[in-house]
N, C-alpha and C positions, 0 to 999 in steps of 0.2 A: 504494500500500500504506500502511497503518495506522503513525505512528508509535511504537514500543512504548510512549511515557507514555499514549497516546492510547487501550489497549486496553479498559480500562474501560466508557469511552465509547463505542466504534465497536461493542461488544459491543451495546451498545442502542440503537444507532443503527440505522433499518432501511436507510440511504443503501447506495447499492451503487456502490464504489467504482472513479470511472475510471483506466483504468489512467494510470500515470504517462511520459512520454517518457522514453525510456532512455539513460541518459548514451553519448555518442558513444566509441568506442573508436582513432578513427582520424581523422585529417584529411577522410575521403574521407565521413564519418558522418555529419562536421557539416553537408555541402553544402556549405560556402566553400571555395573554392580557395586553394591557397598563398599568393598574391600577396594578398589579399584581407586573410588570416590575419597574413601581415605587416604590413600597414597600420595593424592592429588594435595589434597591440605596437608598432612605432612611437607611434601618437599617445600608448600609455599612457606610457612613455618619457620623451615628451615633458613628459608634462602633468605626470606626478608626478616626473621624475630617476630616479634610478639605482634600483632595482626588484630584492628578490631575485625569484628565479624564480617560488617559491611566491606572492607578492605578483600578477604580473600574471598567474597563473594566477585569481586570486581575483575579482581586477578584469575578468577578461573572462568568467570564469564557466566555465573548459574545464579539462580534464586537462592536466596541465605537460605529458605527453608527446606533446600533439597540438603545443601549443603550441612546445616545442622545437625542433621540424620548423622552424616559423616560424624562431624564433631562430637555428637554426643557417644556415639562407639566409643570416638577415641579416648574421649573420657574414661569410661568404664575402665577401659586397656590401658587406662595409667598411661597413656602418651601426652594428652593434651591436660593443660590448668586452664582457669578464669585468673589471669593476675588483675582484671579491674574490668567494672559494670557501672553501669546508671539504669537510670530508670526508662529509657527506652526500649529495653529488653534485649533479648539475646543478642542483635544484628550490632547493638552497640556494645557487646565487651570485647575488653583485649585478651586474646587467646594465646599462650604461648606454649611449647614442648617441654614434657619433663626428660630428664634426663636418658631413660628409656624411652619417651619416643625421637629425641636425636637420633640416640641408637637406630632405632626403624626407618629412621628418614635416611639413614646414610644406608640402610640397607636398601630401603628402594634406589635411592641414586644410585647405587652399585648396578642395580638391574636395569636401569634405566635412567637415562640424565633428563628426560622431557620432562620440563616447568612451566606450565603457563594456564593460557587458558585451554578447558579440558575439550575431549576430543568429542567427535560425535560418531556413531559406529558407522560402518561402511554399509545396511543398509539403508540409512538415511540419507545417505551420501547419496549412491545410486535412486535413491527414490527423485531426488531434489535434482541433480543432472536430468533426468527424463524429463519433468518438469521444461526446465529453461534450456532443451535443445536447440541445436537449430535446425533442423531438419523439418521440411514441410514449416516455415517460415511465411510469413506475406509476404509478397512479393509483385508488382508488374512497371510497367516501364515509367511511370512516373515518379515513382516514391526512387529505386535506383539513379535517374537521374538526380532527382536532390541531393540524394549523399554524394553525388559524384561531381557537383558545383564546386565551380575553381578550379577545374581539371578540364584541360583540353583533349578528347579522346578521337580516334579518330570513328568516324561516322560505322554505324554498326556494330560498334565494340559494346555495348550497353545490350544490344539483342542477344550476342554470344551472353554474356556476363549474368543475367539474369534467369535464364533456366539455369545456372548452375546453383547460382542464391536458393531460389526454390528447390530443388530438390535434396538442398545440403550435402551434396556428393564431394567426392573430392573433383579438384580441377588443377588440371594440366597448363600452365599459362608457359610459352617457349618463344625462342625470336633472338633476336640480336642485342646486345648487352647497351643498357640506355634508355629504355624504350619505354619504360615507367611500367614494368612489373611490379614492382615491391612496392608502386605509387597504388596498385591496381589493390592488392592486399590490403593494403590499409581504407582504403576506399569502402570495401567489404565491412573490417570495422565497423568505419563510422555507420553503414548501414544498418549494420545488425544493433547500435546503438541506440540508431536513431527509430526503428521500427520491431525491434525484437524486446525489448525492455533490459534492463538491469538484470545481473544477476546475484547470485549468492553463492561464496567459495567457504567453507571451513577452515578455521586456523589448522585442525588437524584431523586424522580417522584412527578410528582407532577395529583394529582387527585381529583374529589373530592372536590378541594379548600385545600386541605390533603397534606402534605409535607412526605414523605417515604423515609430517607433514604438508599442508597444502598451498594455504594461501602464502603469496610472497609479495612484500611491499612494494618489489620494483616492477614486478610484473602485472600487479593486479592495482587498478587506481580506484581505491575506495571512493563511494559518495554518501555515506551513512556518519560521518562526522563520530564515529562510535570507539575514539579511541580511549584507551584505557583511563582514568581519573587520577588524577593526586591521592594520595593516601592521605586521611586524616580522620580525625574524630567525625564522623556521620552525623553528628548533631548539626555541622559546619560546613562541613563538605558533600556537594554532589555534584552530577554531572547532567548537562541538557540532555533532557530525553534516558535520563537514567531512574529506574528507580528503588532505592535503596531496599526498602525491604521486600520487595520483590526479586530484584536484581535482574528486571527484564529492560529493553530497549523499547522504547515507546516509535512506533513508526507512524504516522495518521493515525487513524482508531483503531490501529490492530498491534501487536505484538509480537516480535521477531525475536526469535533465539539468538542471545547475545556470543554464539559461538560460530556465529555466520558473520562475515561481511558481506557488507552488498557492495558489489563492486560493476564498472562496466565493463560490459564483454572483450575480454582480454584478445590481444593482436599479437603472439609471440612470433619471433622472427628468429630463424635459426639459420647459420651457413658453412662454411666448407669446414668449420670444428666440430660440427656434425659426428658424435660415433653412436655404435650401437649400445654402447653401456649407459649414452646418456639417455635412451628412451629405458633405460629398467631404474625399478626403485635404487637409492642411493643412499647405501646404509652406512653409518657412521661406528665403527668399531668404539670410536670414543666415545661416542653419546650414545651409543646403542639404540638408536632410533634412526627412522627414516625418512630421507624428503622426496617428496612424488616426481617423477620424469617429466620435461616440456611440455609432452603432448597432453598429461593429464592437467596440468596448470593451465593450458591452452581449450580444456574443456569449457562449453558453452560461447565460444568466439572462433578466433581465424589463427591456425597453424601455419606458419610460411616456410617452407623449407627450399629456402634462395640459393641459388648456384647448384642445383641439384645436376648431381653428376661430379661433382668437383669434391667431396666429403673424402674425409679418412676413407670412412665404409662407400663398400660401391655400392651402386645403387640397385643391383641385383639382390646382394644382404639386406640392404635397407626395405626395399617390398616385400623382400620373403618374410622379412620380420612384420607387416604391416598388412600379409596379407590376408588375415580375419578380421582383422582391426575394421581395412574397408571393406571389407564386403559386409560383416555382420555389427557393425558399430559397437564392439564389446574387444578391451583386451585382458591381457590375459600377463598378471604380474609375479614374482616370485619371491618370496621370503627368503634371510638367508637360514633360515630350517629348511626349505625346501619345500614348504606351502605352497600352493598356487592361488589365486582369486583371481574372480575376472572385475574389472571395473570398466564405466560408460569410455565410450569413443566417438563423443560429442559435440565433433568439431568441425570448423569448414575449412578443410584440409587443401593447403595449395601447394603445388610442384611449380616449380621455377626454375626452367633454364636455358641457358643462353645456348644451351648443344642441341645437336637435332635427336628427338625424343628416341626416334628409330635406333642409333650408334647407343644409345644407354639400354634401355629394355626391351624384350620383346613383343607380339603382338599377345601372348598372353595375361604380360602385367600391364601395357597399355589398355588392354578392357576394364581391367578391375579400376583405372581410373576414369571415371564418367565422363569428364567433359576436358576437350582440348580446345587452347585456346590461344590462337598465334600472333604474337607481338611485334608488326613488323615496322619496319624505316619509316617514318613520317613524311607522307609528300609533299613539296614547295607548300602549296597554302597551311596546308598542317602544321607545316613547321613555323612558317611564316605569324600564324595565332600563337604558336608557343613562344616565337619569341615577344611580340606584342606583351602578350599575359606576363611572360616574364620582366620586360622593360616595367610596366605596371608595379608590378610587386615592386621593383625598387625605388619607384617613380622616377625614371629615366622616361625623357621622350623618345619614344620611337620614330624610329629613321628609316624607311624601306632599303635605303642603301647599302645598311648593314647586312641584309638578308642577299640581298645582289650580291655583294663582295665574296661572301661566303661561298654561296653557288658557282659564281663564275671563275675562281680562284683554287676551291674542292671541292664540293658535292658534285660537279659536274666534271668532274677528273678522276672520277672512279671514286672517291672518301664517300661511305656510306654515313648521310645523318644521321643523327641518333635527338631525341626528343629532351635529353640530356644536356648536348650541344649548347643552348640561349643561357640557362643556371651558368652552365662552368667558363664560359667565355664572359659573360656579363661581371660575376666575381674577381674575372681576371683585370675587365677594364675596371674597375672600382678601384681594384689596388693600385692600379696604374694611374690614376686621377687621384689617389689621394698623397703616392708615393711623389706626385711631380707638382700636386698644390696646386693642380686646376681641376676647371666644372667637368661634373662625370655627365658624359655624353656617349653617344655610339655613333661617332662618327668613323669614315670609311678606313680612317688613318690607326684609329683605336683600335679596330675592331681587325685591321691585317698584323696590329702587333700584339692583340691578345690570341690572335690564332695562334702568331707565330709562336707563339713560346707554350701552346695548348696541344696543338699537334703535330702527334710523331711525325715526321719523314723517313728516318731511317739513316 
């Protein structure tokens, strides 16, 4: 649900909103067992001292009153004291470890170093992926045009582009290096953005007995402003949209499990570092726990895998590894016990490369990816808007000159354009206008000596 500053905007927004994970009401809610749940308070205990209630209700991201269940076990178990209370009741006293329960908390960290806030089982996880796929998406040629405002494409590219949106398959995008692929991915994005809704990633999953973490601050750009509060006395301290004795996130008039963020659909971008260990879980000998592979971080948005063909792994390993993934939208992960689980394959998978697809794979794994999509040289007037649109951006006037000089000098000498071209030439005159302390213009003189020092001859 919409949060009320947000009304404004969601009024024109045509996203349709997923729904959000409903805060747990009960121990039994969360999927973690008691013993689990105490572990959990333990190590915060541990790591911070003495903790009013409200505090490690915050830090683990649940209701005091699930969490008190915990606390009072630990009680009983001589691990946990009251060293101080008021009359606000339980959510305001300060809790700390006795000396046996140090002992337990260091025994947990032994088995496990994950601190934070707690996990939600895998399947919740899976439930809530299904939810905010993208696959069977809205989609037709007007709503893909808007996301793809500010971008000069060339004609037709929008009709390829959007049965692949709708069907959320993977897509093959190939062509000449330049040519605004990786501009094409991102474009994707902003559409699933702009008309798919927001989604919701977990701090972590818990399975297994397995700790997996998920969401990552650089890859996932929160919009729930739900970040963690200052620790203090709960009489004083709260947080917008937090609420203490509850310990739930207030979203519009509904109620989101504060073990979720909401975040917008992630654009991960991966290239020639590409290997095959980094699609398996990535377990930490040291911490004893796990962080989830790209493609799973890339669930409910757009997977880029740029320069394909050019990776450590070739691209024959890389589809074999990926080829239930697309066809069945489920993979398939392994514990280092040797567990397996399958988790969602949720994503709008894009190949990218500048080789010709045929020299990489053959027409077997070319089926398995749905939609090809060819990114070719931009013609004179094509290019001609690109460079315009890019003069614009800088607020440089545009000069048809420039475009002539180009052509008559290389494009027209065999040098294949690339859409690229106007950005890296224009930078170059900039430098050159600011290196000599005159007005950046493009004219024909600038524009033969930012070639000249832009391209190769040999």
């Amino acid at each position: 649900m919409p949060l009320p500053s947000a009304g404004r905007q969601r009024s024109q927004n045509p996203a349709v909103m997923v729904p959000a994970p409903r805060v747990p009401t009960n121990l039994k809610e969360t999927g973690l067992g008691l013993g689990a749940m105490a572990e959990f308070v333990l190590k915060e205990l541990y790591v911070h001292g003495n903790m009013f209630g409200a505090d490690i209700a915050r830090q683990l991201r649940l209701p005091f009153p699930i969490l008190d269940e915990a606390l009072r076990f630990l009680k009983d178990q001589r691990c946990v004291e009251v060293s101080q209370g008021d009359l606000l009741g339980r959510v305001s006293y300060r809790f700390s470890l006795t000396d046996m329960g140090r002992v337990r908390a260091r025994e947990c960290f032994e088995s496990c170093r994950y601190a934070g806030p707690a996990p939600v089982t895998l399947e919740q996880y899976v439930e809530q992926c299904r939810r905010q796929a993208v696959s069977g998406v809205y989609c037709n040629p007007q709503t893909i045009m808007q996301a793809f405002q500010g971008m000069v494409l060339k004609p037709g590219l929008l009709e390829e582009i959007g049965p692949a949106v709708c069907s959320g398959r993977s897509i093959f995008v190939y062509g000449p290096p330049g040519n605004g692929k990786t501009m094409i991915a991102k474009g994707l994005g902003r559409y699933l953005n702009l008309y798919c809704g927001e989604i919701y990633v977990p701090y972590a999953i818990q399975t297994e007995n397995s700790i997996i973490t998920v969401f990552d601050p650089i890859l996932h750009k929160t919009t729930d402003d739900a970040e963690q509060p200052t620790t203090g006395n709960p009489a004083q301290t709260t947080s917008a949209g937090y609420n203490t004795s509850s310990g739930s996130l207030v979203v519009g008039n509904g109620v989101a499990d504060p073990r979720w963020r909401r975040i917008r659909r992630p654009v991960v971008i991966t290239g020639g570092e590409l290997t095959l260990d980094m699609l398996e879980l990535q377990y930490s000998k040291v911490s004893q726990f796990y962080a989830a592979p790209l493609h799973i971080k890339a669930n409910g948005g757009v997977f880029l895998i740029d320069d394909f063909g050019r990776q450590l792994v070739s691209p024959r390993d890389l589809l074999n590894r990926w080829i239930l993934p697309l066809e069945e939208r489920i993979d398939y992960l392994t514990l280092a016990t040797g567990r397996k689980f399958s988790v969602p394959f949720e994503q709008l998978t894009i190949f990218s490369t500048n080789l010709d697809p045929g020299d990489l794979v053959d027409d077997a794994f070319l089926r398995r990816i749905r939609h090809k999509i060819k990114i070719e040289a931009p013609s004179r007037p094509l290019f001609t808007e690109i460079f315009k649109m890019a003069c614009e951006q800088r607020q440089i006037i545009f000069r048809e000159e420039a475009v002539e000089y180009l052509y008559s000098n290389h494009y027209d000498r065999g040098r294949l354009p690339r859409s690229s071209d106007p950005r890296d030439l224009l930078e170059i005159v900039v430098a050159i206008c600011r290196f000599r302390n005159i007005a950046v213009e493009v004219s024909q003189k600038l524009i033969a000596d930012a070639a000249a020092r832009f391209f190769y001859t040999g």
